[in-house]
C-alpha positions in Angstrom: -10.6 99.0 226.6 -11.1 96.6 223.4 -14.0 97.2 221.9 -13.6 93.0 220.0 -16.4 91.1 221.9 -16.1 88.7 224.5 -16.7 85.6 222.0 -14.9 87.0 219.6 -11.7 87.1 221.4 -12.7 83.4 222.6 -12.6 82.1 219.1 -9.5 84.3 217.8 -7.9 82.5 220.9 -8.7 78.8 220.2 -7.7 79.8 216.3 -4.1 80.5 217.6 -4.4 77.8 219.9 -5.3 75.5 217.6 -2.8 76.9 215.0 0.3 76.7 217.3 -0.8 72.8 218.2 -0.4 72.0 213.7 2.9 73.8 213.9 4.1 71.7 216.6 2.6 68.6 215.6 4.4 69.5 212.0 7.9 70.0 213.7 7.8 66.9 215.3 6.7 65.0 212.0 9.0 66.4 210.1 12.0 66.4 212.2 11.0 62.4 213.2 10.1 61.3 210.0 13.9 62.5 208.0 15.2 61.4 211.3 14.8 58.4 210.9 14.8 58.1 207.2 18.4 59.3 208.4 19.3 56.6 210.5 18.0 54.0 208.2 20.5 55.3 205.2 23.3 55.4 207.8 23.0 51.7 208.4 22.4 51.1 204.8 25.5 52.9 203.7 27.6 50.0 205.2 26.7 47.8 202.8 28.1 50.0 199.7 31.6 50.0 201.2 33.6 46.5 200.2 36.2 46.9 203.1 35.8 48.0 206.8 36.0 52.1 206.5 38.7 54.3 208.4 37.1 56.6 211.2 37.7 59.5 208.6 35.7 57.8 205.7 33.1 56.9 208.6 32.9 60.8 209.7 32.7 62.1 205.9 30.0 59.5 204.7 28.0 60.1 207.5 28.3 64.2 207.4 27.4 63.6 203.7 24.2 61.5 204.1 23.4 63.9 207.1 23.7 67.1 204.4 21.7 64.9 201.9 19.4 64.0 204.3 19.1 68.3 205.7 18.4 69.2 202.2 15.5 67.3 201.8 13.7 68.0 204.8 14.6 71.9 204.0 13.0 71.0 200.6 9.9 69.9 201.7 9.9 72.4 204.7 10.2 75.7 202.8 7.6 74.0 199.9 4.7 74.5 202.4 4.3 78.1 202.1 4.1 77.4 198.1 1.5 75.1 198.2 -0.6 77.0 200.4 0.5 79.8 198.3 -1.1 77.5 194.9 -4.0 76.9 196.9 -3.2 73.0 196.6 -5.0 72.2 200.0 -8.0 73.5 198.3 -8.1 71.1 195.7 -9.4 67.7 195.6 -7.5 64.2 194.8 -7.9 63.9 191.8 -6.7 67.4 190.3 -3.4 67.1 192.9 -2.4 63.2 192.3 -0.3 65.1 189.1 0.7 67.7 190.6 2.1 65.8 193.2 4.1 63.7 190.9 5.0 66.1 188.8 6.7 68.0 192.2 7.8 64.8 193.2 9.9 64.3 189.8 11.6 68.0 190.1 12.5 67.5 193.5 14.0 64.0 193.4 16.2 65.2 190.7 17.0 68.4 192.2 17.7 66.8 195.2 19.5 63.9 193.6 21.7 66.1 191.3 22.9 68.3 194.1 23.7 65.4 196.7 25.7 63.1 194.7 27.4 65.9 193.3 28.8 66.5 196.1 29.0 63.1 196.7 31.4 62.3 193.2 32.7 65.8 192.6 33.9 66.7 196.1 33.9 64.5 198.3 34.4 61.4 196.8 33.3 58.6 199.3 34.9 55.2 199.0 31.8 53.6 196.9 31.7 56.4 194.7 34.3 54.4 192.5 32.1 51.5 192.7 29.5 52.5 190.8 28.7 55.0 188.4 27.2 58.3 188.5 24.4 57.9 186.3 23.3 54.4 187.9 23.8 55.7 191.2 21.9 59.2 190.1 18.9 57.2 188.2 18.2 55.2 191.1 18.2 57.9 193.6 16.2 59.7 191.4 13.7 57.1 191.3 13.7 56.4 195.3 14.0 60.1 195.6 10.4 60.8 193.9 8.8 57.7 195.9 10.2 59.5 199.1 8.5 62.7 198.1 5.4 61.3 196.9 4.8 59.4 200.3 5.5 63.0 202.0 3.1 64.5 200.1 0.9 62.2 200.9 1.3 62.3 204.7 1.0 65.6 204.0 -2.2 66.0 202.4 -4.0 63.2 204.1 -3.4 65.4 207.0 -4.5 68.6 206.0 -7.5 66.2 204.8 -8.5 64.9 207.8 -7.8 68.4 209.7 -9.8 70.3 206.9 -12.8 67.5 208.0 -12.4 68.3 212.1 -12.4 71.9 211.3 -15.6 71.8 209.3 -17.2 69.8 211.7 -16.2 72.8 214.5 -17.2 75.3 212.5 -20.7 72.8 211.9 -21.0 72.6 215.6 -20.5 76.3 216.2 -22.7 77.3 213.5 -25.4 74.8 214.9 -25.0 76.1 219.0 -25.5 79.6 217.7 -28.7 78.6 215.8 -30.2 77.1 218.6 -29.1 80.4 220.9 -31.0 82.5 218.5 -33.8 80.3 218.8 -33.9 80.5 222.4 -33.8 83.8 222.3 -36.3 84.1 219.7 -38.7 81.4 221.3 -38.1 82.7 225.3 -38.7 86.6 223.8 -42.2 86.3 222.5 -45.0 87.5 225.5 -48.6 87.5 224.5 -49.8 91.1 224.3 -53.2 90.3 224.8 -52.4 89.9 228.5 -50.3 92.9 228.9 -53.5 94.9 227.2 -55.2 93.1 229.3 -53.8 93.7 232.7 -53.6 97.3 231.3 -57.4 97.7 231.4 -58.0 96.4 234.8 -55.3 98.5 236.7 -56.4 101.6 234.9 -60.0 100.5 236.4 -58.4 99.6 239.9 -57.1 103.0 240.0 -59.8 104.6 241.3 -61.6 101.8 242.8 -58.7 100.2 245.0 -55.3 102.5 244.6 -53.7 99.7 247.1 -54.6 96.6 245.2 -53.6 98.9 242.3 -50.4 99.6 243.1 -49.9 95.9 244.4 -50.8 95.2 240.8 -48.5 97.2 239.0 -45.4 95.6 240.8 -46.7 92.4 239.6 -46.6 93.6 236.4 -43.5 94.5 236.4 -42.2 91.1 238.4 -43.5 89.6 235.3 -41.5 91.9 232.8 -38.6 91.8 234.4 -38.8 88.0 234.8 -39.5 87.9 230.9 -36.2 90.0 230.3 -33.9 88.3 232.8 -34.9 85.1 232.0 -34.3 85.5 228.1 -30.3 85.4 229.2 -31.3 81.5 230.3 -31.8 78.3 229.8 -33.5 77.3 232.6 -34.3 78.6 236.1 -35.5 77.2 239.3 -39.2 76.1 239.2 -39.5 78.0 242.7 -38.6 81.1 240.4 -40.9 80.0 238.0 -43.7 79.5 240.7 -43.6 82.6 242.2 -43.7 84.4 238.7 -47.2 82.4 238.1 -48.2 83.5 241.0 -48.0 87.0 240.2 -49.3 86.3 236.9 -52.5 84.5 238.2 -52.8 87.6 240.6 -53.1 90.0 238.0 -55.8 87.7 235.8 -57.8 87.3 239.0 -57.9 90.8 239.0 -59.8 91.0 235.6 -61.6 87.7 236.6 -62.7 88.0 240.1 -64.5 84.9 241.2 -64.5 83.5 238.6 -60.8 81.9 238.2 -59.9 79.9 241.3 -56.3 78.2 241.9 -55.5 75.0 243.2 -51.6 74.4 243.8 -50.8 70.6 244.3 -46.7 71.0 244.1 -43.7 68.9 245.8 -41.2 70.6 247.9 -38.5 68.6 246.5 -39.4 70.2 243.2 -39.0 73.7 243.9 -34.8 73.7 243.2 -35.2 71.3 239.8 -34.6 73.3 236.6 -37.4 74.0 234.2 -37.3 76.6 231.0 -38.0 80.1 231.6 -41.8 81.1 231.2 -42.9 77.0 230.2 -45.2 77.1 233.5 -46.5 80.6 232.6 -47.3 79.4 228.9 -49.3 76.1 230.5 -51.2 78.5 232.9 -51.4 81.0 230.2 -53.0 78.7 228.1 -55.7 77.5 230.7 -57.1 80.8 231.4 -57.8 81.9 228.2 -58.9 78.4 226.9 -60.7 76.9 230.4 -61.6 80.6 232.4 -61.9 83.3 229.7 -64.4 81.6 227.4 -66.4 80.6 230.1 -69.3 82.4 231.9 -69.0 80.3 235.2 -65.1 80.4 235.1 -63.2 77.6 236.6 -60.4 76.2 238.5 -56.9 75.9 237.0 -55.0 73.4 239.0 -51.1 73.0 239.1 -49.4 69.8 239.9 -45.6 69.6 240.9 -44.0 66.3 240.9 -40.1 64.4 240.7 -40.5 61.3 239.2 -37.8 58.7 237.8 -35.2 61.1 237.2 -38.1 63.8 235.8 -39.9 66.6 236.4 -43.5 66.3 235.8 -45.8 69.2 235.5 -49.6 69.1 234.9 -51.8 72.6 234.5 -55.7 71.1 234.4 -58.3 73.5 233.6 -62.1 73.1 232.9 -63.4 72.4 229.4 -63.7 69.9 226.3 -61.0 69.1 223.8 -61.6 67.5 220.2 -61.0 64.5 219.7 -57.3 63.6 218.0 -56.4 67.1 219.1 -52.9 68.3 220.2 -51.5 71.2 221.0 -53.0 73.8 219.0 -51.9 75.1 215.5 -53.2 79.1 215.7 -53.6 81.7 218.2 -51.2 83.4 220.6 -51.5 81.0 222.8 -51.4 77.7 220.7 -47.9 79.7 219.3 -46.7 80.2 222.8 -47.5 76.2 223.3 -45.4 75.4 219.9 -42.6 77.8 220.7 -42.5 75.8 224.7 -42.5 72.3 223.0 -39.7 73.4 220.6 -37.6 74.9 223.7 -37.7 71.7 225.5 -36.7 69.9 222.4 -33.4 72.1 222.0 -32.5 71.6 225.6 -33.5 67.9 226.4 -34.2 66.6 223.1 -36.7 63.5 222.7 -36.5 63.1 226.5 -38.5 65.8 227.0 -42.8 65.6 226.2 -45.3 68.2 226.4 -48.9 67.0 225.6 -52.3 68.5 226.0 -54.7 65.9 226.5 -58.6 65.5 227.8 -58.1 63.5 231.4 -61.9 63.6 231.9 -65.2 65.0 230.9 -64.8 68.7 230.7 -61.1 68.6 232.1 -57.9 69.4 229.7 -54.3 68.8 231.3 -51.5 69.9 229.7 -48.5 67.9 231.0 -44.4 69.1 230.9 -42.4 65.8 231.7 -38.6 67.1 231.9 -35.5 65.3 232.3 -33.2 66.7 235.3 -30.3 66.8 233.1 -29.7 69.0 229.8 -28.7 66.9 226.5 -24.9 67.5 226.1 
C-alpha cells in the first residue's frame, strides 16, 4: 500500500492533469499557427513566378517552402526546453524584451541562411534568378526575426497569463487550508472548567446515586465523543446538536440541582437544517456560567428554534444584566468560546451569518445565531 496521502496524490494528479492539457494546447498552437503561416507563403509564392509554373516547379517550390516552413517550427519547438533551461519564464518584461530580440536576430538568420540555401544552391526555383541572394536573404532575415519575435511573444504572454492562474490556485489552496486549520483549531477547543466540573459531581454521585452516576458518565462521554467526531465537520444537523445539549444540560443540572431549569421552544422543521458543530453548546455554555452559576437563585435558560427567510434562527436567553454597549465578551473561557463560534460562522457563511448577545429585557440576555441554509461557495 502507498504510504503518499490521500490529498497528496489528489494534487500530484491535477499537476499532470493540468500539465498534459499545456502540452496539448501547445501542439495544437504550434502545429496551427506554422500551418497556416504555411499556407499563406504557398499562395504568396505565386506571385514571384513571372510565367504560369510546370506541375514539377509547382511540386519542388512547394516541398521547399514546406521544408522552410518544418524548420522553423522545429526551431522554435526544440528552443523551449532552453528557455526553461535559462529560466527565461522567470524573468520579467523588461529584462527578456532583449533577449528575445537578440534570439530573434540568430534565428532568422539561421533560419534564413539554411532555407534559401537550399533554395539558390540546390534547388534552384524559377524566381531564384529573379532576384538576388542577398536581397532575397536581407528581407527574409528581416521578416524572419518579426516572425520570431511575435512567437515569442505568443509565447510568453502565455506562460504569463498561466503563471497568473497558477498563482491564483495555489492562493486558493493555500487560503482553503488556512481556513481548515482554523476550523479545526476553532471546533477543538472545549472549556475545561466544565469537564472539571462534571468530574466533581460524578465522583460525589458515586456514592450517593451509582444509577444517576453511571447515567452521567455516558453523557460525558456523548459529549466527548461528539466534540471529536464533530471536529471532522463543518456542520451537522441541529437535531444532532440538540440532543448533545441535552446531555450537556443533564450533567450541569447535576452540579446545579434546582437551581437551573430548561425551557425548549424549537421548530420541527428545524431539527434537519445544518448548524456548526458545538455553536448551540457554546450559547448554552455561556448562559450557565453567566445567567445560573453566578447566581444564588439560578435561573431558567431558554432555547428557541426557528426557520425564517431562508435562515436559521437561534436564541439561548438566560437571566441576568448586560452593560450597556456590550457585545460578546473579550476574556474568559467562555467569551473565547463565543469569539471562536462568531469566527466559525464567518468562514462558512461569511457576512450572512450574525451572532449577537444582546439585553431583550430587564434581567434577560439572549444571545441570537441567525444562519443562512446554504454554505458561501
Amino acid at each position: 500500500m502507498s504510504d503518499v496521502p490521500a490529498t497528496t496524490s489528489v494534487l500530484l494528479e491535477d499537476d499532470v492533469r493540468r500539465h498534459r492539457a499545456r502540452e496539448r494546447l501547445y501542439v495544437f498552437f504550434q502545429v496551427a499557427g506554422w500551418g497556416a503561416f504555411l499556407i499563406l507563403q504557398i499562395i504568396f509564392s505565386r506571385t514571384f513566378t513571372a510565367k504560369e509554373p510546370t506541375w514539377d516547379e509547382q511540386l519542388l517550390s512547394v516541398s521547399t517552402i514546406v521544408m522552410v516552413v518544418g524548420l522553423g517550427l522545429l526551431l522554435t519547438h526544440y528552443l523551449r526546453p532552453l528557455i526553461a533551461r535559462w529560466g527565461w519564464k522567470e524573468l520579467g518584461w523588461l529584462a527578456l524584451l532583449p533577449r528575445i530580440l537578440g534570439l530573434s536576430a540568430v534565428l532568422s538568420v539561421v533560419w534564413s541562411g539554411i532555407g534559401y540555401g537550399w533554395v539558390y544552391g540546390v534547388v534552384q526555383l524559377p524566381w531564384s534568378s529573379k532576384y538576388g541572394f542577398w536581397a532575397v536573404f536581407a528581407t527574409s532575415c528581416v521578416n524572419g526575426a518579426i516572425l520570431f519575435v511575435g512567437w515569442f511573444c505568443i509565447y510568453f504572454f502565455y506562460h504569463l497569463f498561466d503563471r497568473y492562474n497558477r498563482l491564483q490556485i495555489e492562493q486558493l489552496r493555500l487560503a482553503t487550508h488556512v481556513k481548515e486549520a482554523e476550523l479545526r483549531a476553532l471546533k477543538s477547543q472545549i472549556n475545561p472548567h466544565f469537564i472539571f466540573n462534571s468530574l466533581n459531581s460524578l465522583r460525589a454521585l458515586i456514592d450517593e446515586e451509582p444509577a444517576r452516576a453511571r447515567q452521567a458518565v455516558t453523557q460525558l462521554a456523548n459529549l466527548l465523543r461528539y466534540s471529536l467526531q464533530s471536529g471532522q465537520l463543518e456542520t451537522v444537523p441541529f437535531e444532532d446538536e440538540l440532543r448533545i445539549v441535552n446531555d450537556y444540560l443533564a450533567l450541569e443540572q447535576v452540579r446545579h440541582e434546582e437551581r437551573l431549569r430548561v425551557r425548549l421552544d424549537v421548530a420541527p422543521e428545524t431539527l434537519a437544517l445544518p448548524i456548526p458543530p458545538l455553536l448551540l453548546q457554546t450559547l448554552v455554555e455561556n448562559a450557565v456560567k453567566y445567567g445560573i452559576s453566578t447566581r444564588p437563585e439560578g435561573g431558567e435558560i431558554g432555547i428557541l428554534a426557528r426557520r425564517e427567510q431562508g435562515s436559521l434562527r437561534l436564541q439561548v436567553t438566560n437571566p441576568g444584566e448586560l452593560a450597556a454597549g456590550a457585545g460578546l465578551p473579550r476574556s474568559g473561557s467562555t467569551g473565547l468560546g463565543l469569539r471562536n463560534a462568531a469566527e466559525r460562522m464567518r468562514l462558512l457563511f461569511g457576512d450572512r451569518a450574525r451572532l449577537e448577545l444582546r439585553a431583550a429585557e430587564p434581567r434577560l440576555v439572549v444571545a441570537e445565531a441567525i444562519l443562512p441554509l446554504t454554505a458561501r461557495a
